[in-house]
C-alpha positions in Angstrom: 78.4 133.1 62.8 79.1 135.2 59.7 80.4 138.3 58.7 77.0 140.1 59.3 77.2 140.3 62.9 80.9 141.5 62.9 79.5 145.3 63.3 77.6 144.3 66.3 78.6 146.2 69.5 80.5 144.5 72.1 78.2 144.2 74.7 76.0 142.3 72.2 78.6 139.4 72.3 78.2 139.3 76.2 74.5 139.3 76.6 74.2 135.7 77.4 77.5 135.7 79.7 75.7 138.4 81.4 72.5 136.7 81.9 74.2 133.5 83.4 76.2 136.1 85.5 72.9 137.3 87.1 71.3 134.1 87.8 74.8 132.3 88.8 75.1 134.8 91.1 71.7 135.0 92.7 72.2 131.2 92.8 75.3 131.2 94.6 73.8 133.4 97.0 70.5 131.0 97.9 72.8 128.4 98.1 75.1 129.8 101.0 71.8 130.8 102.8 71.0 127.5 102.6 74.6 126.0 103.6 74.9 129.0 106.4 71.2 130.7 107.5 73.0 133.6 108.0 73.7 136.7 105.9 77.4 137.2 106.1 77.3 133.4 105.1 75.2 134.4 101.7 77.6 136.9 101.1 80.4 135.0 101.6 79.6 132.3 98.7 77.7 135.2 96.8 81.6 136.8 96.2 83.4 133.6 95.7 81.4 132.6 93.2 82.4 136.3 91.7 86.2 135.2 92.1 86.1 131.9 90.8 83.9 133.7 87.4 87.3 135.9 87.7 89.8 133.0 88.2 88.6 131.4 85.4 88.6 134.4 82.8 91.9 135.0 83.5 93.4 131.9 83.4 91.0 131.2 79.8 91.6 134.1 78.1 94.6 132.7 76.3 92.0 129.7 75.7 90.0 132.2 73.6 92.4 133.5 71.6 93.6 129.6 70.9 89.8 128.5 70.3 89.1 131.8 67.9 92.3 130.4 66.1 90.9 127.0 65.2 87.2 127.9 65.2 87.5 130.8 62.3 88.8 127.4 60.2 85.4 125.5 60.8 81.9 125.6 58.5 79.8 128.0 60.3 77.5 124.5 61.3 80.3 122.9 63.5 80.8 126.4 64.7 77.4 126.3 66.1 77.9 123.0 67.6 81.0 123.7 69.4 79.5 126.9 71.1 76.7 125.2 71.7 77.7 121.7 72.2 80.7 123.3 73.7 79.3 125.0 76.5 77.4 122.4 77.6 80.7 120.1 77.7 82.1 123.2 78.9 80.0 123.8 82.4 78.5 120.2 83.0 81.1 118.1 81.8 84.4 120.0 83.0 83.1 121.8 85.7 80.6 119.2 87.8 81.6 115.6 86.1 85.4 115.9 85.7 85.8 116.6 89.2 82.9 113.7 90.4 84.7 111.3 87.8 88.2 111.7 89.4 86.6 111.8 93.2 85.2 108.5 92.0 88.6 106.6 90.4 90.7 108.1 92.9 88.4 107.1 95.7 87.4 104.1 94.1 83.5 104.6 94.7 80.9 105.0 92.4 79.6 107.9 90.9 76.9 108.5 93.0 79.0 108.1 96.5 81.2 111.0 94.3 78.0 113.0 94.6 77.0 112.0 98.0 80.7 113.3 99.5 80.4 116.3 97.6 77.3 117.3 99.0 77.9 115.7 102.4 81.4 115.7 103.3 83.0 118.4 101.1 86.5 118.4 103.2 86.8 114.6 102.1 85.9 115.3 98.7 88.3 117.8 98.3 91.2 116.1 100.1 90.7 113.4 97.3 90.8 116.2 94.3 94.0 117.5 95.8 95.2 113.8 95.8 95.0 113.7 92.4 96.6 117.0 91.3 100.3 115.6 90.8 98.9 113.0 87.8 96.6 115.5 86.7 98.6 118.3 86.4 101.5 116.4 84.3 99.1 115.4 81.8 97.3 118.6 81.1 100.9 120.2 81.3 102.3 118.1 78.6 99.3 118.4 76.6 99.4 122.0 76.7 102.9 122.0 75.6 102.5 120.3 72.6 99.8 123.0 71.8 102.2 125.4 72.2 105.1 124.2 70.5 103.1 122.9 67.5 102.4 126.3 67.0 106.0 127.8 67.2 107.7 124.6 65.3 106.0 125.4 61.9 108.3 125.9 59.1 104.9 127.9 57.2 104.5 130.4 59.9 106.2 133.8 58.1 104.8 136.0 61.4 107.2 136.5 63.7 106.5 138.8 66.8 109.7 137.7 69.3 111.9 137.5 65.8 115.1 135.7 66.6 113.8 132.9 68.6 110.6 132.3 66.5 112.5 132.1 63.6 114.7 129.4 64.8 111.9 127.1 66.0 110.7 127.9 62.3 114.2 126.8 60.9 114.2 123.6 63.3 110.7 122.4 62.6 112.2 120.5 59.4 113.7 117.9 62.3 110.9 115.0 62.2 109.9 115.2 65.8 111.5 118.0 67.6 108.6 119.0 69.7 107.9 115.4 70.9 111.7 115.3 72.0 111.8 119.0 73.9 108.5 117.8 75.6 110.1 114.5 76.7 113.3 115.8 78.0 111.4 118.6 80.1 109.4 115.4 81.5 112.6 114.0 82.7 113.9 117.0 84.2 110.8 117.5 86.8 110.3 113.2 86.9 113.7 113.3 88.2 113.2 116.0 90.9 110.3 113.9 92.3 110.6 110.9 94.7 109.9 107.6 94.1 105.8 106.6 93.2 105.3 110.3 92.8 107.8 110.1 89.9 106.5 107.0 88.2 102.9 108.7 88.6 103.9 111.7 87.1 106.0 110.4 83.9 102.8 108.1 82.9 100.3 110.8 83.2 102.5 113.1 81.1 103.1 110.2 79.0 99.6 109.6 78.6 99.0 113.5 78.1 101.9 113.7 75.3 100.2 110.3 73.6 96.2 112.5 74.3 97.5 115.3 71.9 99.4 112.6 68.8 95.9 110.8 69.0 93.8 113.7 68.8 95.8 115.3 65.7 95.8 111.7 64.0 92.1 111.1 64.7 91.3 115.2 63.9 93.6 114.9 60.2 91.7 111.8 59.6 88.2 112.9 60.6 88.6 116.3 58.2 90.5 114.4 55.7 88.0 112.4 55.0 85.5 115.1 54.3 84.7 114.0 51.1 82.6 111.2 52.2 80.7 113.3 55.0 77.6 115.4 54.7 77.4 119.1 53.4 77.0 119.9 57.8 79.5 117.6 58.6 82.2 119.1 56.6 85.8 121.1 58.2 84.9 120.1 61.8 84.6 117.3 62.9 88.3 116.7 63.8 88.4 120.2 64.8 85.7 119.9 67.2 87.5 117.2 69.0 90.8 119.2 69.0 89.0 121.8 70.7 87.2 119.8 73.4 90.1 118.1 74.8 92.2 121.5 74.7 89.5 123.3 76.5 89.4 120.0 79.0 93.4 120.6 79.4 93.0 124.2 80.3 90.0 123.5 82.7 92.5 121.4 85.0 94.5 124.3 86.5 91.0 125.9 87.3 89.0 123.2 89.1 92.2 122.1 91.1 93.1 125.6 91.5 89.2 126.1 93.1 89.6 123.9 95.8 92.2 126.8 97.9 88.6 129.1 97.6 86.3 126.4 98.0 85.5 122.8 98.9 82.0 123.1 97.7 81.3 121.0 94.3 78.6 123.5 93.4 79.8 126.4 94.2 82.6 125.7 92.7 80.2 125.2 89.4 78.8 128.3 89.5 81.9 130.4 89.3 83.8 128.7 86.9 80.5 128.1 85.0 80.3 131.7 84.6 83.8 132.2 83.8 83.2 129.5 80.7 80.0 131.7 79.4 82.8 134.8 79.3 85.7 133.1 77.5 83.1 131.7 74.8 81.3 135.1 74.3 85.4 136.4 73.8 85.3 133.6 71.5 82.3 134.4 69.4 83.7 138.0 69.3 87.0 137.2 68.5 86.1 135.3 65.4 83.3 137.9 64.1 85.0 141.0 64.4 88.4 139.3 63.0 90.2 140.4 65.8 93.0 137.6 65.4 93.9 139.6 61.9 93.9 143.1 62.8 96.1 142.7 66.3 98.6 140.2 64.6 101.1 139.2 67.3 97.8 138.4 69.7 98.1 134.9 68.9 102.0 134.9 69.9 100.6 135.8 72.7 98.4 133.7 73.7 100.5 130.9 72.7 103.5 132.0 74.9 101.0 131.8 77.7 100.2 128.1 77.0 103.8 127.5 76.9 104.1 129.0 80.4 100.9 127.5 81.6 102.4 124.2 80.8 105.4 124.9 83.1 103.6 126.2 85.6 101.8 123.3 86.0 104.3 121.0 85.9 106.3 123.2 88.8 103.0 122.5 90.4 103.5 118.5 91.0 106.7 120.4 93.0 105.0 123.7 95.0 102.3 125.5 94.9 102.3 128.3 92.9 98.9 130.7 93.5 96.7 130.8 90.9 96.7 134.9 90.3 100.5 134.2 89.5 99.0 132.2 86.7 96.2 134.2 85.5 98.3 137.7 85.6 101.1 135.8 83.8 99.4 134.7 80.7 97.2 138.2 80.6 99.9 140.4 81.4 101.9 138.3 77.9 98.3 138.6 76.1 98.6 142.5 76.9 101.8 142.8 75.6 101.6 141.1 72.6 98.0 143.2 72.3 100.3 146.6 72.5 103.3 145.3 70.0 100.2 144.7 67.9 98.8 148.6 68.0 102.4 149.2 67.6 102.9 147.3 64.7 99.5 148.8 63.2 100.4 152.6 64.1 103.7 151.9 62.1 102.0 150.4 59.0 99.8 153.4 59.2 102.5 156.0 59.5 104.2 154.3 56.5 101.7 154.4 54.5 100.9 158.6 55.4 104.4 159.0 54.4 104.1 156.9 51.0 101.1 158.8 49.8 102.8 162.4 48.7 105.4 160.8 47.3 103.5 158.2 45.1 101.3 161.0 44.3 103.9 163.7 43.5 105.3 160.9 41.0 102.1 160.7 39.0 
């Protein structure tokens, strides 16, 4: 990944995404032939594979912005690795083993009976992953929320896009802490308006999601600090890589659980948010190569307000249901309007700088 390919044409970014696309598709359909022997049945899985592909783009696209972020700091090898690596992690190990591995604790069967009800009795399979939602919901929602408020709670950060809060979090970021406290007392709000074992269930797995985040930054900061002793290829992203994986796992929760109201089918399932995955890492690629984050500068704001609200929402979740187009639209439509303060903000720089030019020039 490097500079050269930043005047390559967007499509060029999506070739691959569009090639799994194809063949995710044209698998989905032979599969519901084989589920259904009829036509209508084909088509059926055929187009919810398409929606899942859809789901999952728009629930991920803050998770390319965030990714872009934190890749453009990595040597170009550990790039590599984690869209390669990545992916694979991505699609098999989010997508197909997450589900199977909490099927299997939550069921208390092995792997391979996970598999088995999957393929046999899908109902079960997915009574058991909705089962599991309340514990896995509060830990992906307060991991998310640290993301989030990391970000905000920098006293370094000097761009502003919603001025007169961001600026405060700035200002309050010298208090040792402050994110770990707002996280915890928003855990106690929604513990409290839960019942009994549901409560106790939900405060450890947010505990557990809070404690996920403080080791991955220790680990990460001692990983990349210790650069000095690694390899020449092993340099700026090791700790990174990690970073990465677990937030992409974090983000992959509201998806897979959020599947399950389309589908009950493990491997359909797959398919579509397998091809949703290719999408968000080709916006990846093309977000880092074509410096994207730099020229639209309030994108970022963006996509970071939409973790923040992806992390409520999920926590409201242990509480209702909330449909998961209210999710997707809500972080897009934030992504589109920090995308349009951006052009804004670039049209006035622009118009500045027209405006300048006599005069400066007049002067000489």
């Amino acid at each position: 990944m490097n500079g050269s390919s930043s005047g390559s044409p967007v499509l060029a970014y999506f070739k691959w995404a569009i090639i799994v696309t194809v063949v995710g598709l044209i698998g989905g359909g032979f599969l519901g032939w084989n589920m259904t022997g009829t036509l209508s049945g084909m088509a059926t899985v055929f187009f919810i594979c398409a929606v899942l592909a859809v789901l999952e783009i728009s629930l991920s696209f803050d998770n390319a912005i965030v990714n872009a972020n934190k890749l453009k700091q990595m040597t170009p090898v550990w790039q590599k690795r984690f869209l390669t690596w990545g992916i694979i992690i991505a699609v098999f190990g989010m997508r197909i083993v997450f589900p199977l591995a909490i099927v299997a604790i939550a069921g208390n069967i092995g792997p391979i009976a996970a598999l088995r009800l999957a393929a046999v009795e899908p109902a079960a399979y997915a009574r058991i992953m909705q089962d599991a939602h309340l514990p896995i919901a509060a830990f992906g929602g307060s991991f998310l929320m640290m993301v989030g408020l990391t970000y905000f709670f920098n006293q370094e950060k000097d761009v502003h896009w919603i001025v007169f809060l961001e600026k405060a979090m700035a200002r309050f970021a010298t208090i040792k802490g402050v994110e770990i406290s707002l996280v915890l007392i928003v855990m106690l709000i929604f513990a409290s308006l839960l019942d009994g074992d549901d409560a106790t269930r939900f405060m450890y797995a947010a505990i557990y999601g809070l404690l996920a985040f403080l080791l991955v930054e220790v680990l990460g900061g001692l990983l990349d600090a210790s650069q000095r002793t690694m390899s020449e290829a092993a340099r700026g992203g090791v700790g990174a890589f990690i970073y990465l994986e677990v937030l992409d796992a974090s983000f992959s929760f509201d998806g897979v659980i959020g599947a399950f109201a389309l589908t009950q089918n493990l491997f359909v399932i797959a398919i579509g948010l397998g091809i949703g995955a290719m999408y968000v890492r080709s916006m990846t690629i093309m977000l880092v190569e074509k410096g994207t984050l730099a020229e639209y500068r309030y994108l970022e704001h963006g996509a970071f307000y939409a973790i923040l609200i992806l992390a409520v929402i999920m926590f409201v979740q242990t509480l209702t249901h909330i449909p998961e187009v209210i999710t997707g639209l809500g972080g897009a439509t934030l992504i589109g309007i920090s995308f349009w303060s951006s052009v804004r903000y670039n049209r006035r720089q622009v118009k500045r700088s027209e405006d300048a030019a006599p005069v400066s020039s007049h002067g000489r």
